[in-house]
C-alpha positions in Angstrom: -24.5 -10.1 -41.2 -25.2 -11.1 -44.5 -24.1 -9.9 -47.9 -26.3 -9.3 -51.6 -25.2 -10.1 -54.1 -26.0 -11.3 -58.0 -25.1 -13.0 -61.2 -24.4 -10.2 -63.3 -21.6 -8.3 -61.3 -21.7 -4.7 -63.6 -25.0 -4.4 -62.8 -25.9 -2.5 -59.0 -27.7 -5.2 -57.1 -30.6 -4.6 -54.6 -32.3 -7.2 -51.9 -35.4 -6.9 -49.9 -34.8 -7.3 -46.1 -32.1 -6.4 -43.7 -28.2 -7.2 -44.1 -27.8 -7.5 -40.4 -29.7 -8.8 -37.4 -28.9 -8.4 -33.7 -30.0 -10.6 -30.3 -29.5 -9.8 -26.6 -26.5 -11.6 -24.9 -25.2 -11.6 -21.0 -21.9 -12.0 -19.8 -22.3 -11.3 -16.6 -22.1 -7.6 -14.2 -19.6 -5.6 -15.5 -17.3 -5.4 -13.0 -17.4 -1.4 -11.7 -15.2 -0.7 -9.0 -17.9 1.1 -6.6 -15.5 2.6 -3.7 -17.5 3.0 0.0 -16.6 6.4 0.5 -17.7 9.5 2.6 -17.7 12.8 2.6 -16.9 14.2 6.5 -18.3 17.1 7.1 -16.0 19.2 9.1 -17.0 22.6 8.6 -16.7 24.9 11.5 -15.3 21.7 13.6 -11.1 22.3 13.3 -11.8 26.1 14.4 -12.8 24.3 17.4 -10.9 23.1 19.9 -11.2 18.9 19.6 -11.2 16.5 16.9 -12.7 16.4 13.7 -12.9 12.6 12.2 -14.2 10.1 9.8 -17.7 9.3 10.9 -16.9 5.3 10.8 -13.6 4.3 12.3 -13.8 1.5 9.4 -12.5 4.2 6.9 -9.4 5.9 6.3 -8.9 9.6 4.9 -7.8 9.5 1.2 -8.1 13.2 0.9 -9.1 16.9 2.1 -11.0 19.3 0.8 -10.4 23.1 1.9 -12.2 26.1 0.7 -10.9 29.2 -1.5 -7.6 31.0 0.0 -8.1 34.6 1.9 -6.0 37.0 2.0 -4.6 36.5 5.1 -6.5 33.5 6.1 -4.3 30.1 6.2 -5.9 28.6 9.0 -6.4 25.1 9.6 -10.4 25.6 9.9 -10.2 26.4 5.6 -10.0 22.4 5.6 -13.9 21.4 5.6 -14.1 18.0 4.2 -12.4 14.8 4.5 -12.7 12.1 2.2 -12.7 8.7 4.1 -12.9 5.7 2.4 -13.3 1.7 3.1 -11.0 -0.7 2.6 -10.7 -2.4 -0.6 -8.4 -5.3 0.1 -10.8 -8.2 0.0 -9.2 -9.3 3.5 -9.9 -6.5 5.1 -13.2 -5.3 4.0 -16.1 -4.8 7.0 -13.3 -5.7 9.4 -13.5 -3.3 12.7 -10.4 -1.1 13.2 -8.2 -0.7 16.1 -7.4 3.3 16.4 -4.8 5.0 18.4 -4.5 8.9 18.9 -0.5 9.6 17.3 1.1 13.0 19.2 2.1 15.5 16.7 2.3 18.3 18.9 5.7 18.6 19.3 6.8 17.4 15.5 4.6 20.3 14.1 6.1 22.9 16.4 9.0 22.4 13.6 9.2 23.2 10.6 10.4 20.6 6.8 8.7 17.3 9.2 6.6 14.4 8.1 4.0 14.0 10.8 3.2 10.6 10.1 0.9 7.9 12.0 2.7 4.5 13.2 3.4 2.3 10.5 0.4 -0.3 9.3 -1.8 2.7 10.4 -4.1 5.2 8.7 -5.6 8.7 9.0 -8.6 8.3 10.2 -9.2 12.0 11.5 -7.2 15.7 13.5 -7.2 17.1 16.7 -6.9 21.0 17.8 -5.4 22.2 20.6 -5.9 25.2 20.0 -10.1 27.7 19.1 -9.7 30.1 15.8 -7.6 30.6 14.5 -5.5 27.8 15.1 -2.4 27.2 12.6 -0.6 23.7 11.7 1.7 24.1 14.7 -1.9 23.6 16.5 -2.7 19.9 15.9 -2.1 18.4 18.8 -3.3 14.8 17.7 -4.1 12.3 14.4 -6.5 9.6 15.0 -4.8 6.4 13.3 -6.9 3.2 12.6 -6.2 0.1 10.8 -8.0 -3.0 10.2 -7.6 -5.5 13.2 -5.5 -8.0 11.3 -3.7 -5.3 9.5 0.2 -5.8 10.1 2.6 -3.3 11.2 3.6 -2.3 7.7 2.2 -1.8 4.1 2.3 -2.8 0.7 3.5 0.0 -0.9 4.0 3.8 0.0 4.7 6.9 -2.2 4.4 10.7 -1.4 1.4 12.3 -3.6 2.6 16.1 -4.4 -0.3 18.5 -3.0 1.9 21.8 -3.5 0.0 23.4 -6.1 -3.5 21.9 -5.3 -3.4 22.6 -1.5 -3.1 26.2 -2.1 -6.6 26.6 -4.1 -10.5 25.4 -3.7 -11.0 21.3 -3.8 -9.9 18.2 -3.2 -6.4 17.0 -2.9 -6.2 13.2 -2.3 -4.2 10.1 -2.5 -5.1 9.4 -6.4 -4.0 6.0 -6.6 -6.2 2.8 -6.1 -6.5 1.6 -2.9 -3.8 4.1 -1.1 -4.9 6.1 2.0 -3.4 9.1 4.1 -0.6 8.3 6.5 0.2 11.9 7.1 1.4 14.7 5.6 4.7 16.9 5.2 5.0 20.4 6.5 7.3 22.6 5.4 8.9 26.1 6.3 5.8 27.7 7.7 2.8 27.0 10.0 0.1 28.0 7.5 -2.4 26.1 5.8 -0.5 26.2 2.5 2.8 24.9 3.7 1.3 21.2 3.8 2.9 20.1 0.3 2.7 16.2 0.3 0.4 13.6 1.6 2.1 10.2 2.1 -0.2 7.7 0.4 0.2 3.9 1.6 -1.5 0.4 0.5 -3.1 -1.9 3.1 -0.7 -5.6 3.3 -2.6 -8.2 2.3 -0.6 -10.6 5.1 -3.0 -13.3 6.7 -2.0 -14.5 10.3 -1.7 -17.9 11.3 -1.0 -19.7 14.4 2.9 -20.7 15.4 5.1 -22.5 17.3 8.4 -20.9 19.3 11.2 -22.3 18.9 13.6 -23.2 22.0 15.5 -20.2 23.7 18.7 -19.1 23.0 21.3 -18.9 25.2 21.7 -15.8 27.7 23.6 -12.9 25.5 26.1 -10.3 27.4 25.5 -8.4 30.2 24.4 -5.1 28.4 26.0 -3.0 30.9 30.0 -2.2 30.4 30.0 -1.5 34.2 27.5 -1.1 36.9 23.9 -3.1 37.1 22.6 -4.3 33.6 20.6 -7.2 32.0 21.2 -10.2 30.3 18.9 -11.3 27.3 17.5 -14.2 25.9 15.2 -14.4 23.0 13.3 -17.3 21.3 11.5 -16.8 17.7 7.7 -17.6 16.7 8.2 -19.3 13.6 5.2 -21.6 10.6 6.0 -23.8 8.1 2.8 -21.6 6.1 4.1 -19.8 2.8 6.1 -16.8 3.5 3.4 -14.7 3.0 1.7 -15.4 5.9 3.0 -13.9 9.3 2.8 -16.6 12.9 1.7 -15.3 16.0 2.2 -17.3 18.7 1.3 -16.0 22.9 3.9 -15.1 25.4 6.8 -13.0 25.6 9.2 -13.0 23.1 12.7 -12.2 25.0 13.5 -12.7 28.7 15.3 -10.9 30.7 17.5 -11.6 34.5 19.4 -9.1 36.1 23.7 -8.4 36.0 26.6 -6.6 37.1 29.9 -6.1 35.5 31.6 -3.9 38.6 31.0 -0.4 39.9 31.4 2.3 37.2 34.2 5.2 36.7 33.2 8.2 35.5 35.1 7.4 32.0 33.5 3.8 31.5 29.8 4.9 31.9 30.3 7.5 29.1 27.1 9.0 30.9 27.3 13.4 31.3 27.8 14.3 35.2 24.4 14.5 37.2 23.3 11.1 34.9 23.5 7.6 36.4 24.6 4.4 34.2 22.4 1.7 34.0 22.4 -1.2 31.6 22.7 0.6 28.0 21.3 3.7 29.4 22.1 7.0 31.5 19.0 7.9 33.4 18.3 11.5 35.5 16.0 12.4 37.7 14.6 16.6 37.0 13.8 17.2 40.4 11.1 19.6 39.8 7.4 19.0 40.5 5.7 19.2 37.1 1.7 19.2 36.2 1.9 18.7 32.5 3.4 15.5 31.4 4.0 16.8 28.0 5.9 19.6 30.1 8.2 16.9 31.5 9.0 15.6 28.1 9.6 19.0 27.0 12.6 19.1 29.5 14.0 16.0 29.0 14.1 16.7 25.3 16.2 19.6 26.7 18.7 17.9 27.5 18.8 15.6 24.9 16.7 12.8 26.6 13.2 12.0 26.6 11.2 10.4 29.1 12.4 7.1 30.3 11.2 3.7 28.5 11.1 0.9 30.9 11.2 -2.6 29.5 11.8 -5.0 33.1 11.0 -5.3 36.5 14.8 -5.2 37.4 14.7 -1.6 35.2 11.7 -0.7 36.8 12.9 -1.3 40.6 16.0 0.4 39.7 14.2 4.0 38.9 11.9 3.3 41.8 15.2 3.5 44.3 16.7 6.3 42.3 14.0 8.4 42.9 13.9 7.5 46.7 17.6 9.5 46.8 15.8 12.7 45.5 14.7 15.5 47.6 11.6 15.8 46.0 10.5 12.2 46.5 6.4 12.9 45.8 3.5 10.2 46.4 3.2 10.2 42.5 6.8 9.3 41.7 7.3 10.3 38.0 6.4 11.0 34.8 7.3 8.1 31.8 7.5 8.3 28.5 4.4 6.4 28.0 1.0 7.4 26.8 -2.2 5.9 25.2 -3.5 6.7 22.2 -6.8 5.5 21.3 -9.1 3.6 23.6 -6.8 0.8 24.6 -3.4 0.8 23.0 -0.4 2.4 25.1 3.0 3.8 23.2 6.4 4.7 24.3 7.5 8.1 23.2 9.9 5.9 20.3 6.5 4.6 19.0 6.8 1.5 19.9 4.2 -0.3 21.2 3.7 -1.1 25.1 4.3 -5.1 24.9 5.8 -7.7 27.3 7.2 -6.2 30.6 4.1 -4.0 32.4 3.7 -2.8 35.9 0.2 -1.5 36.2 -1.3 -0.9 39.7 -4.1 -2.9 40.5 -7.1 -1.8 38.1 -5.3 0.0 35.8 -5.8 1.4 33.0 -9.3 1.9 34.4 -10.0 5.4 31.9 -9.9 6.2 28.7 -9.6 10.2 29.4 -6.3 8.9 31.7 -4.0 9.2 28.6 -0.7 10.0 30.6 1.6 7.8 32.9 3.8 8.0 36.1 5.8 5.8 38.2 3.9 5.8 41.4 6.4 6.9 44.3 5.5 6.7 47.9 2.7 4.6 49.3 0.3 7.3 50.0 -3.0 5.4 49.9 -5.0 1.9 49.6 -3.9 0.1 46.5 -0.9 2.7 45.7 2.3 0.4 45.5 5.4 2.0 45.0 6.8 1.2 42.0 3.3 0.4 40.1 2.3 2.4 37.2 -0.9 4.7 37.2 -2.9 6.2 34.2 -3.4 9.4 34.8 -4.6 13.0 33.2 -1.7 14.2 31.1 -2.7 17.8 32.7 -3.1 16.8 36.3 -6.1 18.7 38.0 -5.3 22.1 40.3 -6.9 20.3 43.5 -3.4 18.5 43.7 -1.1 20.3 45.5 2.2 21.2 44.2 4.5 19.3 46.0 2.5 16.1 45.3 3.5 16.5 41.4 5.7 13.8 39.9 9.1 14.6 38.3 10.7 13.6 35.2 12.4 10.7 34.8 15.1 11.1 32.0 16.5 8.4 29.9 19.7 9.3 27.2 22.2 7.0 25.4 25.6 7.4 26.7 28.3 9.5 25.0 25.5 11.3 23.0 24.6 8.7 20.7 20.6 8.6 19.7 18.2 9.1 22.3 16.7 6.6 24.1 18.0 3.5 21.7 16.0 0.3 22.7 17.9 -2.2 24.9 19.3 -5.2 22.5 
C-alpha cells in the first residue's frame, strides 16, 4: 500500500493511480483433513437374518443412521446406514485388520448393559439372529476389527450421549476426531430407542518392537489348598526402547508342572456338593446330552458357572478322566467355553484370548463355519484322540444322534467368589 499525500495539508489531496497492489503467493496445500469414509448401505439387510457390515474390514463404524420413528415400529431393521471410516493414526493407515465376531447374545437378553467389543477393537458391523422384526435382544453377533499392530487397548475412550438423537431421523456418531464405535449401551427395553450411548474410543499409537525375556522365576505355590493343582512360573518380555513402545518376544510366557497338597475335605475345597476341586477351580460335569453349545453355557450360567477354561495339559487330562466317571461318557466328550470369532482368532467365554496351552486334534481348526468347541471323549474314529479338541458347529447337525451329544463341562470359583477367575 501506498499513501497520497501533499504540501499543503488543508487542502483535499488527489493522486492518479492505485493506493494498493496485490501478487500471487504459495504457501503450500492447506492442510484439509479429508476423512476415508463410507456410507454402508444396510437397508433391508438387519430385517434379515445375518450380518450387515462395513464393506472394507479396513474401517471402523463411527456412526448409524436410522430412519423416521413409527408408531409402533422400533425394530432393529429402522437402522439403514453405517458410517465406517479409515483410520487416521498415521501408523495405522492402509494397514489390513484382524476381525473377530464378539457374542452379545446373551448380554442383550438384559437389560442397562454395555455390549462392548474386546478391548483395542472396533465395530466394524451386526449380526441378527433373528428375520423381521427382530428387536435389540436379537443381535446375536458384532464384527470387531482392529488394525494388525493395533494393541489390546486405546488412547482414550468416552461415552457419546445418543438419547435424544437415536430416537429421530439421521445420524448419530462418535463426533470427535479420530474416535470410532466400540459398542453401545442398552437400557430398560429391547427397542430400537433404548440404545442411549455409543462408547467412542481412539486408536493407540504404540509401535512394537522386538524383546528379549528375562530369566524365569522361581516356581510359585501350589495353587491348590488341597487335592491336585499347579505350580507356576513366569518370565517377562522386556526392551530397553522408550516406554512407548511395547516388546514382543515368541514363546510362552508362564510355565506350568503339575501338584498335590493332600486329598480334600469337603470344608477345605469350599466347592458346593456334586462339584470337584481342582487347582483354584470347582469343576462339574451336566450330564445331559446337549446340541447347542450356546445351550450348554446357558446351563452352566445356571448354576453360577460357565463353561470351563482350560489353560494346561495337566488341566486338560484332569477333565478328560472326569468325564470318563460319567454315565453319559459320549464320543464327543464336552462342550468348552471356547469359541472363534472371526476367521482365525479363538476366545474363552472371559474374553480372553486363546494363547499358550492348546490341544487341537490333528488338523484343526480346519473351518471357518466350525465356530464352537468340545473336548473330544472316546476314541470313536481315525484321528479322534481323547482328550484333543475339535472345532465344531455351535448347533450340531440332526444326523447326529442324541446320545452321541457332548455335555457341559462346568467351571466355578469356590465359595461363590466370581466365576471362572483366571488361574494366577
Amino acid at each position: 500500500m501506498r499513501n497520497c499525500s501533499g504540501k499543503n495539508s488543508s487542502m483535499t489531496v488527489q493522486c492518479i493511480g492505485p493506493n494498493k497492489e496485490t501478487r500471487p503467493c504459495n504457501d503450500g496445500p492447506c492442510k484439509v483433513k479429508i476423512l476415508d469414509c463410507d456410507d454402508a448401505d444396510w437397508q433391508g439387510s438387519l430385517d434379515r437374518i445375518g450380518w450387515s457390515v462395513c464393506p472394507r474390514d479396513t474401517t471402523f463404524l463411527k456412526g448409524l443412521w436410522r430412519h423416521d420413528p413409527m408408531q409402533g415400529d422400533n425394530r432393529v431393521g429402522r437402522i439403514e446406514y453405517g458410517k465406517c471410516c479409515a483410520a487416521e493414526e498415521p501408523a495405522f493407515i492402509n494397514q489390513s485388520s484382524t476381525c473377530l465376531n464378539a457374542d452379545w447374545s446373551l448380554v442383550l437378553d438384559r437389560y442397562n448393559v454395555w455390549a462392548l467389543c474386546p478391548t483395542g477393537s472396533f465395530m466394524n458391523g451386526l449380526s441378527v439372529g433373528k428375520p423381521l422384526p427382530a428387536f435389540l435382544n436379537d443381535i446375536e453377533e458384532a464384527k470387531c476389527c482392529h488394525p494388525q499392530n493395533h494393541p489390546t487397548s486405546y488412547e482414550d475412550c468416552y461415552d457419546e450421549d445418543v438419547t435424544i438423537s437415536f430416537d429421530t431421523r439421521g445420524w448419530s456418531e462418535c463426533r470427535r476426531d479420530g474416535y470410532y464405535m466400540t459398542g453401545f449401551y442398552k437400557s430398560s427395553c429391547d427397542k430400537l430407542y433404548c440404545i442411549e450411548k455409543f462408547r467412542c474410543c481412539k486408536m493407540k499409537n504404540e509401535t512394537v518392537v522386538s524383546g528379549r525375556w528375562s530369566d524365569w522365576e522361581d516356581w510359585g505355590e501350589c495353587n491348590a489348598v488341597c487335592g491336585d493343582g499347579e505350580r507356576e512360573r513366569k518370565r517377562t518380555c522386556t526392551s530397553s526402547s522408550p516406554s512407548k513402545e511395547q516388546a514382543r518376544c515368541s514363546g510362552p510366557s508362564k510355565e506350568t508342572r503339575p501338584c498335590n497338597n493332600g486329598p480334600c475335605h469337603e470344608s477345605e475345597s469350599g466347592c458346593p456338593e456334586g462339584w470337584v476341586h481342582y487347582g483354584n477351580s470347582c469343576f462339574l460335569v451336566i450330564d445331559i446330552p446337549i446340541r447347542e453349545w450356546k445351550d450348554a453355557r446357558r446351563n452352566c450360567r445356571k448354576l453360577g458357572g460357565e463353561l470351563a477354561k482350560i489353560t494346561s495339559a495337566t488341566q486338560n487330562q484332569f477333565l478328560l478322566n472326569l468325564l470318563k466317571k460319567q454315565v453319559r461318557f459320549t464320543s464327543r466328550g464336552a462342550w468348552i467355553g471356547l469359541q472363534r470369532r472371526g476367521s482365525n482368532a479363538f476366545y474363552w467365554t472371559d474374553d480372553t484370548p486363546l494363547t499358550g496351552y492348546t490341544a487341537w486334534k490333528v488338523g484343526e481348526p480346519n473351518n471357518v463355519l466350525e465356530k464352537c468347541v468340545f473336548l473330544i471323549g472316546k476314541n470313536w474314529r481315525w484321528g479322534f484322540t481323547p482328550g484333543k479338541w475339535n472345532d465344531a458347529y455351535c448347533i450340531l447337525p440332526s444326523w447326529i444322534h442324541y446320545k452321541d451329544m457332548p455335555v457341559a463341562l462346568c467351571q466355578k470359583t469356590p465359595n461363590g467368589m466370581e466365576v471362572l477367575s483366571r488361574l494366577r
